[in-house]
Every structure is written in C-alpha cells, then in structure tokens.
C-alpha positions, 0 to 999 in steps of 0.5 A, a space after each residue: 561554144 554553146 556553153 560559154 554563151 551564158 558567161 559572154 555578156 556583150 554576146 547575151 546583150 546581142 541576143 536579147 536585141 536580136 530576139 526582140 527583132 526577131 519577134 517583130 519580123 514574125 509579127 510584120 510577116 504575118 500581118 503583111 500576108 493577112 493584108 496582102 499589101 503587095 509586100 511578102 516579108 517571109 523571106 525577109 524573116 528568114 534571112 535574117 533568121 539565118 543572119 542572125 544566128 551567123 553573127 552571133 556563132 561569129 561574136 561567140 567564136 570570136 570572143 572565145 578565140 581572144 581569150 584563149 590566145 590571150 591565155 595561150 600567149 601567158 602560158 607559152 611566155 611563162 615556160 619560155 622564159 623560165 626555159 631561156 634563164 635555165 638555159 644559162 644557169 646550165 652553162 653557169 654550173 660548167 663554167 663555175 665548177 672548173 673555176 681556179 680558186 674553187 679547184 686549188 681549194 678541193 686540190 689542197 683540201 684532198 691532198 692535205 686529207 683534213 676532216 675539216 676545212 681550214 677557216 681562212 681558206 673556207 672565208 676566203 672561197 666563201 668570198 668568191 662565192 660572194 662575189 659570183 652571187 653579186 653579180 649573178 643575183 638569181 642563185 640563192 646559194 653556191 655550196 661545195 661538198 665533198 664525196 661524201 656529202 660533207 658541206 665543205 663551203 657554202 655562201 649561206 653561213 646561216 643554212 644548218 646543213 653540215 652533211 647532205 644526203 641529198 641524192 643530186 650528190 649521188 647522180 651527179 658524181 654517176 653523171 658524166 653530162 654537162 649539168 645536173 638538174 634537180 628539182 624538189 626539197 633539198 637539205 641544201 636549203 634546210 629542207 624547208 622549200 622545194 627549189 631547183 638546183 645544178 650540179 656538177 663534179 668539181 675535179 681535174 684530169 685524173 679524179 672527182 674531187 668533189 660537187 659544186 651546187 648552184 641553188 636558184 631562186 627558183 620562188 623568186 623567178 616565178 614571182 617576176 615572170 607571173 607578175 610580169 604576166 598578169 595585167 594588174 589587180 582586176 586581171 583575174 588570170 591565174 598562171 600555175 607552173 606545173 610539172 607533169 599534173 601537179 602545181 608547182 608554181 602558182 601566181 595565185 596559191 590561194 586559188 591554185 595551191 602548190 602540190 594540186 593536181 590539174 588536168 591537161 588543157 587546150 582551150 577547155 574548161 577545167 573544173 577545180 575546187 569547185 570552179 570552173 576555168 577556161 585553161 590553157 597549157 603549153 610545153 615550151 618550145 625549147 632555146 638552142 636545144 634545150 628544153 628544161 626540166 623533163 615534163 614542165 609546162 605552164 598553164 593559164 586559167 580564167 574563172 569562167 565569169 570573167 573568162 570574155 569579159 570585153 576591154 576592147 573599147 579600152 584598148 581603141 579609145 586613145 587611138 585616132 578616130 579617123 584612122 582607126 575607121 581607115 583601118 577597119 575598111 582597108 583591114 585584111 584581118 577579118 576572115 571572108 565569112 565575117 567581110 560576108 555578113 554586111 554584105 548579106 545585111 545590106 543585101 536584106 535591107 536592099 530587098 526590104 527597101 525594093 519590097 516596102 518602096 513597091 508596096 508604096 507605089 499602088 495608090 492609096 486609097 481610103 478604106 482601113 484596109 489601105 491605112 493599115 496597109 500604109 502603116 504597116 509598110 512604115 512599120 516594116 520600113 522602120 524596122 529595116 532600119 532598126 535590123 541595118 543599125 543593129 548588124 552595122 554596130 554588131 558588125 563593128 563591135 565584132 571588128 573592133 573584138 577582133 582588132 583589140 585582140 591584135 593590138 592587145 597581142 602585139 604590145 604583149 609580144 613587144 613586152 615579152 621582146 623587151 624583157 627577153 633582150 633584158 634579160 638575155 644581156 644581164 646575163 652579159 654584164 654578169 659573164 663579163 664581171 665574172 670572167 674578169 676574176 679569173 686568176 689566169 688572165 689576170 696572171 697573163 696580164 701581170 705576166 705571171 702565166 702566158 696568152 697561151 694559158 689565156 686562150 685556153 680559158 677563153 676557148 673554155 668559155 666561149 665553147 660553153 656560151 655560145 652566145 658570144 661571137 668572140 672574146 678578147 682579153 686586152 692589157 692596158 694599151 689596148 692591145 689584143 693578148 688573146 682570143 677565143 677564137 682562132 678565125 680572129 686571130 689575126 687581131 693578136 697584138 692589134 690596139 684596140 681604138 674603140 671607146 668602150 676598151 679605153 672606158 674599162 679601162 677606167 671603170 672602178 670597181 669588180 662590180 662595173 661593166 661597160 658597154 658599147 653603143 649598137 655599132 658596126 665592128 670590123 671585128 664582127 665582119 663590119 657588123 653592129 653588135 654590143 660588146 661588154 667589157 670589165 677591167 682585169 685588175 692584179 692582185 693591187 686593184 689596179 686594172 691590168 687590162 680588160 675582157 670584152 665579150 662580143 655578143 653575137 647579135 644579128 643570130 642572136 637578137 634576130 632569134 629572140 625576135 623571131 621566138 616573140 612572134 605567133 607561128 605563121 600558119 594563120 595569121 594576117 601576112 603569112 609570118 605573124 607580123 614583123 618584130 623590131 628593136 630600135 633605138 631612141 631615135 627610131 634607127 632600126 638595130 635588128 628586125 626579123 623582116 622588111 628593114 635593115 640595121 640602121 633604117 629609120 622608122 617614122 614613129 612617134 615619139 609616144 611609142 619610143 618611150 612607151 613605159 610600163 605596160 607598153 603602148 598600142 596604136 595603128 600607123 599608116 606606112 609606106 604600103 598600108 596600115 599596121 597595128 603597133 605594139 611598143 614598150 620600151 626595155 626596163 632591165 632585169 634585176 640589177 640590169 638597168 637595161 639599155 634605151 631600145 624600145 621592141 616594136 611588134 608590127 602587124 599590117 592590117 590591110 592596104 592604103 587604098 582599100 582604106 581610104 575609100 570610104 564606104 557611102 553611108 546610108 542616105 535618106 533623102 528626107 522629102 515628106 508628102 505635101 499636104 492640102 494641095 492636088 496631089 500627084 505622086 513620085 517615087 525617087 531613088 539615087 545613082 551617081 551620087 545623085 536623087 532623081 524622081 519619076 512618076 510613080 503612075 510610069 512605074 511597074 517594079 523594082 527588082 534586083 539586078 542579078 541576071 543581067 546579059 550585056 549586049 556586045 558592041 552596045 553603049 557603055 551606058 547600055 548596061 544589057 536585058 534581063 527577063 522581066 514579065 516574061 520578056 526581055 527588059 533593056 537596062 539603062 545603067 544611069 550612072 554611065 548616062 551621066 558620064 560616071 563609073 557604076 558603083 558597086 552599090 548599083 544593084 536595083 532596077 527600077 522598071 519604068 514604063 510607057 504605054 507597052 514599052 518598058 525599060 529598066 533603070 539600074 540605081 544605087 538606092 531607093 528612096 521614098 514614094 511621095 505625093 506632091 502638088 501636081 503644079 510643083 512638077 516644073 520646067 528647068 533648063 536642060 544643061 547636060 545629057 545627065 538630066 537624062 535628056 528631052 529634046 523638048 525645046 531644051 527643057 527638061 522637068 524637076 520637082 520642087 518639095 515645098 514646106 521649107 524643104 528646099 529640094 529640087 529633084 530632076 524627074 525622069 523622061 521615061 518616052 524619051 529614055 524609050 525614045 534613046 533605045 529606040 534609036 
C-alpha cells in the first residue's frame, strides 16, 4: 500500500493538510502545558494522530480498491465475452459440417475421383458459403479440404493457398470430438496472421470425406471487445488477451505488442519495457460448460501514473444534491471501520470543545500570562474546527470514492448486460436465416421429402443449440409440419395464430428475419419469450412456409443477467445487487430478483434511453435508495438489436436511516459585551435549544460515559456518575423539556451551589461570554421547560446587546437542586 501513496494525488493532498495540522497540534500541546491553562491537549494530539493515520490507510485502501476492480471487471468482460462467442462458433462447425449441399459436393467429388473440382459445382457451394457468411459475419473464410490437404472450395477466392499442410487437418480428421480449435499462423489465411480457427470432419455413415474450416476473425472481434472496454481516449487502460504468458491480443500493440511475454497478476504491479502497471488477469469462468481455448486469459493493466487518478465528482455531479446526501446518510456500503472514523472525529472535536470551554470558565484576569492563555484557547478552538472541516470533507471524499465505484460498476455491468443479449440474439437472427436454407425442409415444405426427414434435421439442430426450447417448421397456412421436440408434439398439425408466423410469411428476401414481441407463449408453458422466424422458400423464391426458433428465455436470459453481476461474498445485500431487463415502458422482461416479467418499474425516462456509455443515478424505491446503472442495447454487428434497456440495481441503505438528517454543527454566535459591568456565562444546547448559566455556578464539563441509572426514578432523571470522589445526580435536560434524548447528548456539564451539585447532560457546548450584569432579566415562566423557579412565576434569561438579538434562557441551578431534593 505504501508504494502506490506517491502515485494517489487526492491522497497526497490529504497528506500534506494533515501534516500541517499535525504540526499545529504538537505546537498547541506544548504551549497548553507551558501555561498550564487548564487545558491538556496531549491526548488530543494523539487522537488524531491515530485518527489520521486510520484515514489516510483508508483513502489509500479504498483508492487501490476502485481501480483494481474497475481493472478486474475489464478483464473478467474481455475473456467472457470472447468465451460466450467462441461458445457458438464451436456449435456452428458441427452444424455447417453435415450441411446437405456441402455433403452432396464431397459425396460426388469422391465418387467421381476427379483431381479437380468441377467449376460450376465449386461456384455453386462457393455461394453457399457466401450466404453463411452473410448472415454469420464473424467468419472471415469457410474452406473445404480434402484428406489430403487439397483446398477443394474456399469463400476466399483471393487466399493463394491450393494445398494445406496446416496440422488442424491431421488433428482433425484423428479427433472424434465435436469441434477442432486451432490457434495460430494457418496457410488457410496466407500464413500472413495468427487466427482462430474450427474444424470438423465432413462425412457420412461409413467414411470421412473430407474437413470443413470456419476461420474467425479473430482480429476483428478483439478490437469491438477492447473498444467496448476502454472508456474513450484519456482512458489509459491497456487490455491484452493472452495465452498463457505471452500477448496475443492487445488493445494497445504499441504499449504492449503482440508475442510479449507478461507476468501473471492479481492487483500487483507488473514491471514491463521499462513501465510499471498496476495489472490484473482473469481466467474465464466458462458458458454452459465450455471454457475456451486451453490456457487463455485476459489482462488489464494501468501505468501507475494514472493508476488512482480520481473521477468521482464526475461521476456525482448530475446526480440530485439532495438525495444524493439522503443516500450517503442511509448508505449500508461503507465498511464499520469507515462508519467508525466520524464518529471518532466528533468524539475528539467533543473533548477538545469540554477542554477549551473549561479552560474559558476560570476568570480572566489581567497578567500576559492570562492573555496568552486566552489566546491560546482561541487558537486551540480554531484549530478544532479547522480538524472537524478536514476529516468531514475527507470523510466525505472517501464516501463519495467509494459510491462513484458502485455507480461506475453498476452501469458497467448494465453494458456488459446489454451487449451480452446483443450478441446472444444476433446469434438468433443468424441461426434462423441460416437453417431456412436447408434443402430438407424446404423439400418437406415442397412435399418432395416428408415431416419425418424434417424432424430429424430439427432434433439435429436443436441438440447442438441448446439455447432453444423448441423449434418448429410451419407451411403457408401456418400450420405446425414439424418439431424438434417430441414434449411438444401435441402441436403438429395445429395453425399457428401468432402475428410473427403470418409476418414471415411476408418477409422478402433469404436475408429477412422477423421477431416477436417479449410475450407469453402457451407454446413456452405460457411464458414470454421471443421467438425468431425466416421464410422457407422453394426452389422459385417463394416462400413455402417458415422456421421459428424458440428461444429458451427465462434459463437463458435469467443466466445472462446473473453472469453480469459481482460474486456475492462481499458486497452490499449478499447477491451483488439485482440485474434487470426491461422494456421501453419500464415493464419488467427478466430479473435475476425481487421482480417478475411484466412488473413495472418507476424510472426515468433518462435511464430507458440511456444511449452510449450508459447512465448512472440513485432512485429512492419502495424500501430504500438503490444506485442505478442503465444502457439501453445497441445491436452487434448487423443486429440492429431490440428496444430493451439492462438495468443493474445495487440498494445502498434504508429510507428512514436517510432521510434523518444529521444535526449540523452549530455555533451559537454571542460575542463578549464591551464597556459595561460584566459578569460571566457559559452556554451549551440540548433539545434543539441554548441555554446559559452562570459560569461562577459551574465546576466542569465531563463526558458522559459511566452513568448508572437509577430503577423506578423520573424519565428525566438520567441516573449518578462519579464525580470528585462522589457521586453526582444527572438531570437529562432534554427529558425535563418533554422531548427524546439525542444521540448526540453526550456532555455533562456539573453545576453547583454552595456544596450541592448536580449534573446537567447536553448535546453541545457553546461559548463562555461576559456580559453586562444588568442584561440578566426576568421573563414569564410558561412551561416546566424553562427549567422551572418557583419564584412568583418568574424565571431568568439573558439578553445579548450590540445588534445580536439573542435571548437565552439561564438555568436555576438552587432550584434544579431543590427538584432533586425533593
């Protein structure tokens, strides 16, 4: 921790303040024991000493821990992402592999055992790819090979490769797994780039006929995730891809070239070129099984200069004032040991204000001794003041760090929520256009093969994407020819009455796909889902029917939203907060807690379209304050994506812990009257009141720990403390004028006449003044709250002069006696 202090500006600033008063309390302790003015200010110093030290461990802490989750969270995104597109790329090789046209063309190419392959046949299936890629845009090139290497077909007519000797050929026609990955220089690509690439054998029943390749742009895809991750151009975050040690994909090659070698990392600085980094890596945490390629990670670095540089006041400064502050006060998110340190604050501003205000209460008097002990108390006083102002805007810099963090994290994870449904349904749009080009179905439809062929294929298909519940092929009418699945069955032969089958019906081209509103489907055990649909067109274009794939969304979205949120050990309500989807009229589509599809949430409008990087604010709902983060879904690639906004909701703390409002500090504001016969009063507050009493009837302040209550005695009669070798009876003031004690009720002040004394519990202390002795005057008693004489119904108030406009009730301390003698 010690080591990143010099690279925390807001830090060092706190530093370099506390320091200075550090050295005025040093200086103010010894002088206050030179003089011996009543006032001991050691164990002031050493408080905050040790206070200061707390809060600059936890500013430090604090500051180290934003950036590193901020770096973790990039890291985390980077691979998973990736993780979850690989993730369908290794359904898509299975898939395109037992494709029928592709199939037909290996069958005859073997059977007629040509050396070359027949022009127009190689032009057709080179079309085929065309259209794969056209819809599936993340493949740079689809290329069919034969046993022996030979490039029998490729999309790319302008790759120079006629003969592979790429060793995926060999692992892949030895591999009897679902998919091939292969990473690295392939000739496949000219042998020019290092990319990713999927195989699988091409054959039928009884042999191997050959390999398919799907070569993915792999370039292309980290480029949209790291762009996606890096916050525009003063964001200095660096995001490598790596594969074991050594740097694969960069965000930055210039800073971090492809082929360097990096150190693993958790939060630690990495030294590099020269440079040193604040560096964190993640392993993925895998999709549906599958954890990608063997040993990849993603790594997020920081150059130390601008590892803790500070935006929080950014990040607040369009949020309302107002509840912003109601939020901080009712906030659950600080840790106790923060909650702990203005509490400790005030309690030294407390024994330095019952310090100073003792000192006041001796009489001055006229020696330069006294007047530099005079002056020193005002010093000390001042100095007080300053300390409270310094740990107060620290303390709140420090919440503020703290809540800019969550805020930050929760419209982070709302994007990466957003981009995940993206991209999870263009991958929807594809499948559907794509598998309304299989030769089965659209012969099923043309009644050229029958629905037992078409189940088949759609049992084939559905196996491999699993992220369907059902899928169904239709004709014209509408009516239900096939399904993938034998539970649904039941809807063979059934019209479909659903807008979406009648609107595919009308889509024009191989390239259109439709899909349905977020609604309940009896289909879907009366479930709301989206289901995407394509026309099957014959061999004239005219469409023959449709396929509607039904997405499985409550497992499925429900999975995506809980992937987006932080592991639960930790944070604020035990499951990292609630992750939403929902819809341009805030109705709830999916939540991973606390809400059902079809609930509506009150947000602003502000948060619905909250475009680009996303939006934060804080909400007041039903039962507290949550922090909100929203961005609304932009699409992926081609997908122009659906009008859903992610909403990612963390609850800060309760209503009603918020909207009490602290008591501020108050001042009571009375100065000394000059050229008059003087006499002398010290003042304090309790129950939202000033009061005074003579100084000459005061012995001490003390605190108020220690204090034994008394069974079976008045509310108002707090209990004794020892005091002077003897017990002291405590009158709780707030009580005696008929209102609840405050928290902040934490000073006796110990009156006294003659040999009797009694203690008097306030709230706080204000000054000790001197006044004319003919301003103490007699007012009308109206209540036991003017803490009652029973002098002919008259009690006594001061009145400050000199355009001041006070009046201040003063204390009968022989009749306070009097009550307890009673």
């Amino acid at each position: 921790m010690q080591s990143f202090l010099k690279y925390m500006p807001r830090v060092q600033g706190y530093l370099q303040r506390l320091g200075v008063l550090q050295n005025t309390w040093s200086n103010l302790s010894l002088l206050s024991q030179m003089t011996g003015g009543g006032t001991d200010l050691v164990a002031t110093r050493a408080a905050f000493e040790e206070l200061s030290q707390e809060l600059v461990s936890h500013l430090a802490a604090e500051t180290q821990r934003k950036a590193v989750a901020g770096l973790a969270a990039r890291a985390q995104v980077a691979i998973d992402v990736l993780v979850r597109n690989l993730f369908e790329r290794t359904a898509d090789i299975g898939f395109l592999a037992i494709d029928d046209d592709i199939v037909a063309f290996m069958r005859q190419w073997t059977t007629d055992g040509a050396d070359e392959v027949e022009p127009r046949a190689a032009a057709l299936l080179r079309e085929r790819f065309r259209e794969y890629t056209a819809k599936y845009s993340v493949y740079s090139n689809v290329v069919l090979l034969a046993p022996d290497g030979r490039v029998l077909v490729q999309l790319d007519e302008h790759n120079p490769t006629r003969h592979s000797a790429d060793a995926l050929l060999g692992r892949t026609l030895a591999s009897s797994a679902p998919f091939v990955e292969s990473f690295g220089a392939t000739d496949l690509t000219g042998g020019q780039e290092r990319t990713l690439v999927y195989s699988y054998r091409v054959g039928d029943q009884r042999r191997t006929l050959g390999v398919l390749a799907l070569v993915f742009r792999f370039e292309d895809e980290m480029r949209a995730i790291f762009d996606k991750l890096r916050a525009g151009p003063e964001d200095w975050t660096a995001l490598v891809l790596l594969d074991g040690r050594q740097v694969i994909a960069s965000s930055d090659p210039w800073q971090l070239p492809i082929g360097a070698p990096l150190p693993a990392a958790e939060g630690d600085v990495v030294r590099f070129a020269g440079r040193e980094y604040l560096a964190v890596g993640c392993a993925t945490v895998g999709y549906q099984g599958y954890m990608g390629p063997a040993g990849w990670s993603a790594q997020a670095l920081l150059p130390l200069e601008y590892a803790f540089e500070e935006r929080a006041a950014q990040t607040l400064a369009k949020l309302d004032r107002q509840l912003l502050d109601a939020a901080h006060r009712g906030a659950d998110i600080f840790s106790a040991e923060l909650r702990a340190i203005p509490r400790r604050a005030d309690s030294i501003e407390r024994d330095l204000n019952r310090s100073v205000w003792n000192g006041n209460l001796r009489p001055p008097g006229t020696g330069a001794g006294d007047s530099f002990a005079s002056a020193l108390l005002r010093e000390v006083s001042a100095t007080g003041r300053s300390t409270r102002e310094l740990f107060a805007r620290s303390i709140g810099d420090l919440q503020e760090t703290v809540l800019s963090s969550l805020l930050q994290d929760g419209v982070f994870r709302a994007s990466l929520a957003a981009d995940i449904l993206d991209r999870n349904l263009y991958e929807r749009a594809n499948d559907c256009r794509w598998w309304a080009l299989n030769g089965t179905l659209r012969a099923c439809l043309e009644g050229k093969a029958g629905a037992d062929a078409a189940t088949g294929i759609l049992e084939q298909i559905n196996g491999l994407y699993t992220v369907y519940d059902h899928i169904l092929l239709f004709d014209r009418d509408a009516r239900v020819v096939a399904t993938s699945k034998s539970s649904r069955a039941a809807g063979v032969g059934k019209q479909l009455a659903q807008q979406w089958a009648a609107a595919t019906l009308l889509l024009r081209d191989s390239q259109s796909w439709s899909v349905s509103g977020f609604e309940p489907l009896d289909a879907y055990g009366g479930r709301p889902t989206w289901v995407f649909t394509a026309a099957v067109r014959g061999s004239d274009g005219i469409a023959r029917g449709g396929i509607a794939l039904v997405f499985d969304a409550a497992p499925q979205v429900q999975a995506m939203l809980h992937d987006v949120l932080p592991q639960a050990a930790g944070t604020v309500d035990g499951t990292g907060g609630t992750a939403l989807f929902v819809d341009a009229d805030a109705r709830v589509l999916a939540a991973t807690a606390g809400y059902l599809p079809g609930d509506t949430l009150a947000l602003p409008a502000r948060l619905l379209h909250a475009d680009g990087a996303g939006t934060v604010d804080i909400l007041q709902l039903a039962d507290g304050y949550y922090a909100v983060g929203a961005r609304r879904c932009h699409g992926y690639r081609e997908f122009p994506g659906l009008d859903v906004t992610a909403i990612v909701l963390r609850r800060l703390g309760d209503l009603a812990a918020g909207a009490a409002a602290p008591l501020p500090h108050r001042q009571l504001g009375v100065r000394t009257q000059a050229g008059k016969t003087t006499d002398r009063v010290a003042t304090f507050a309790t129950a939202g009141q000033w009061l005074a009493v003579p100084a000459s009837q005061v012995a001490e302040a003390v605190d108020a720990e220690g204090v034994t209550r008394m069974p079976g005695a008045s509310d108002w009669y707090t209990g004794v403390v020892r005091f002077g070798g003897a017990l002291l009876p405590v009158i709780d003031l707030a009580r005696w004028y008929g209102v609840a004690r405050s928290a902040d009720a934490r000073t006796i002040v110990v009156v006294e006449e003659g040999e009797a004394r009694v203690g008097l519990l306030v709230e706080q202390l204000g000054e000790v003044v001197e006044i004319g002795a003919d301003d103490i005057v007699d007012v009308p008693v109206q209540s036991r709250g003017q803490v009652g004489t029973a002098r002919a119904g008259r009690a006594r108030a001061v009145k400050f002069g000199d355009g001041q406009d006070v009046t201040l009730p003063v204390i009968d301390v022989s009749s306070l006696i009097g009550v307890l003698g009673q």
